[in-house]
C-alpha positions as CSV (number, residue, x, y, z in Angstrom):
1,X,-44.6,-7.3,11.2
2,X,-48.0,-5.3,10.7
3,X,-49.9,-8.2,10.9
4,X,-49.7,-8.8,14.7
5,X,-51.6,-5.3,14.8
6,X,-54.1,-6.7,12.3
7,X,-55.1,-9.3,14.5
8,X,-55.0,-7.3,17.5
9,X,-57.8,-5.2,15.5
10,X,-59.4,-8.0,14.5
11,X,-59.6,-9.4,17.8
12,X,-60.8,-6.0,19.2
13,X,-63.7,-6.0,16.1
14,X,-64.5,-9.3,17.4
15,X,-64.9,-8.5,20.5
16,X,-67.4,-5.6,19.8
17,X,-69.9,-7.8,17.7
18,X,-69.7,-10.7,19.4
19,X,-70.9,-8.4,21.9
20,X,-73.5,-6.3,20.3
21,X,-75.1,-9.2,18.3
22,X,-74.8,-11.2,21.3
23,X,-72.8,-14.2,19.7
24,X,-71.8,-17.3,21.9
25,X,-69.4,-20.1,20.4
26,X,-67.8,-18.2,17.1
27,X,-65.9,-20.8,15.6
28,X,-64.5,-18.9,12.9
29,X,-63.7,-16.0,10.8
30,X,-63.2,-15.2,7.7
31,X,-61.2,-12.6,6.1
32,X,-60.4,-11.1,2.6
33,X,-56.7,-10.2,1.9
34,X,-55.9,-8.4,-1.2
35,X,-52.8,-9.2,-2.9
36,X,-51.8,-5.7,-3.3
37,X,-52.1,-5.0,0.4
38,X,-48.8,-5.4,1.7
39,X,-50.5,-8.5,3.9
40,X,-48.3,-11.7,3.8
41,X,-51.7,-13.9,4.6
42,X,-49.4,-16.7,6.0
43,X,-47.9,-14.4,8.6
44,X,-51.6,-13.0,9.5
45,X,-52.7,-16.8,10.5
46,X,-49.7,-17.0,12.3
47,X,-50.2,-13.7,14.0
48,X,-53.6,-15.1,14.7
49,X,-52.9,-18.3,17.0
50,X,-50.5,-15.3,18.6
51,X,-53.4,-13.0,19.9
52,X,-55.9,-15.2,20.6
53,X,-54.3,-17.3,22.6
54,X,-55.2,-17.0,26.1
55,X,-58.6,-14.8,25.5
56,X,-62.2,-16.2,25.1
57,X,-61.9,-16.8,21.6
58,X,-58.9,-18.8,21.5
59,X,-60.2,-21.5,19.5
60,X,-61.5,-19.1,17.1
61,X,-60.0,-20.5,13.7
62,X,-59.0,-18.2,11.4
63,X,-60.1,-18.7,7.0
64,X,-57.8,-16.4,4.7
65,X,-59.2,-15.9,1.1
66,X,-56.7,-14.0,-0.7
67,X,-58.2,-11.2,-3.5
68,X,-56.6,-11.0,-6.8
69,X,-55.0,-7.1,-6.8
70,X,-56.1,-5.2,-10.3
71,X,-53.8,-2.1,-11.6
72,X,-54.7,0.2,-14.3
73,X,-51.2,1.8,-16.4
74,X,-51.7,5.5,-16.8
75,X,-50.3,5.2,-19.7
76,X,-52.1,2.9,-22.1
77,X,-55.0,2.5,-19.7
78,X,-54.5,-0.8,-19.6
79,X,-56.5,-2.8,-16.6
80,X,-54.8,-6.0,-15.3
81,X,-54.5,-8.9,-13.0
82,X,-51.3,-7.4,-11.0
83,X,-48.1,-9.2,-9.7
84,X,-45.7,-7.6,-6.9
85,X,-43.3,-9.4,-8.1
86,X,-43.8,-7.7,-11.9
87,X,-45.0,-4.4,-11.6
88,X,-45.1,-3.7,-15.2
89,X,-47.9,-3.1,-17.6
90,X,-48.5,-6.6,-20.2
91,X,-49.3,-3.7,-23.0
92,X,-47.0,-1.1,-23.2
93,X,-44.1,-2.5,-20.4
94,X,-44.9,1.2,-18.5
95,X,-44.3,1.0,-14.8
96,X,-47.0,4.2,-13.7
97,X,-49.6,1.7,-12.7
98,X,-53.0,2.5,-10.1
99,X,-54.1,0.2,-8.2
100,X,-57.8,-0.5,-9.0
101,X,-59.0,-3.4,-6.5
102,X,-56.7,-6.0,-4.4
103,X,-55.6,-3.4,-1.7
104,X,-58.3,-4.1,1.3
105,X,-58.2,-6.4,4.6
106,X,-62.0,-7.2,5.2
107,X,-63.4,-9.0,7.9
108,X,-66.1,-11.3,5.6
109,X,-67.6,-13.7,8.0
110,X,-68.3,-14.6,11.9
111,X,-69.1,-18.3,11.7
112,X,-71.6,-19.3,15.1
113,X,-71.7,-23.0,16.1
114,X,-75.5,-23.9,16.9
């Protein structure tokens, strides 16, 4: 499960701007998970309550928005919303795809509480 190192780099990133920026009492943060990323976003929150617990930010919650993936067929040129689950151009039914957005993990947002 790749997502337990996720959060362990998220936690690290964390870490380092709560630090610089000299943040006190983050409540949250919010990440972007594309769906073509290979991230299972319910196993990252999971993974999550997993890492933090026990550290300074353990009550640090954690906001998933999940980021439609795009593919472009190579061989119609055809751009669309993509599926995992059917890899397949809607135009021509071709299976040579690139994928065109939908693959990051960003960290958005560090929410402060006044």
């Amino acid at each position: 499960m790749h997502e337990l190192g996720i959060c362990d780099a998220l936690l690290k990133m964390l870490r380092n701007v709560a630090e610089e920026e000299q943040l006190e009492n983050v409540q949250s943060i919010t990440v972007e998970v594309g769906t073509l990323s290979g991230v299972v976003p319910r196993f990252l929150s999971d993974c999550w309550q997993a890492v933090i617990d026990g550290t300074e930010f353990d009550a640090v919650d954690m906001i998933v928005e999940t980021v439609e993936g795009e593919a472009q067929c190579i061989e119609c040129g055809e751009r669309f919303v993509a599926d995992l689950e059917r890899l397949r151009c809607p135009n021509c039914g071709g299976n040579k795809l690139t994928p065109v957005s939908g693959t990051d993990l960003t960290l958005k947002e560090i929410l402060v509480a006044n």
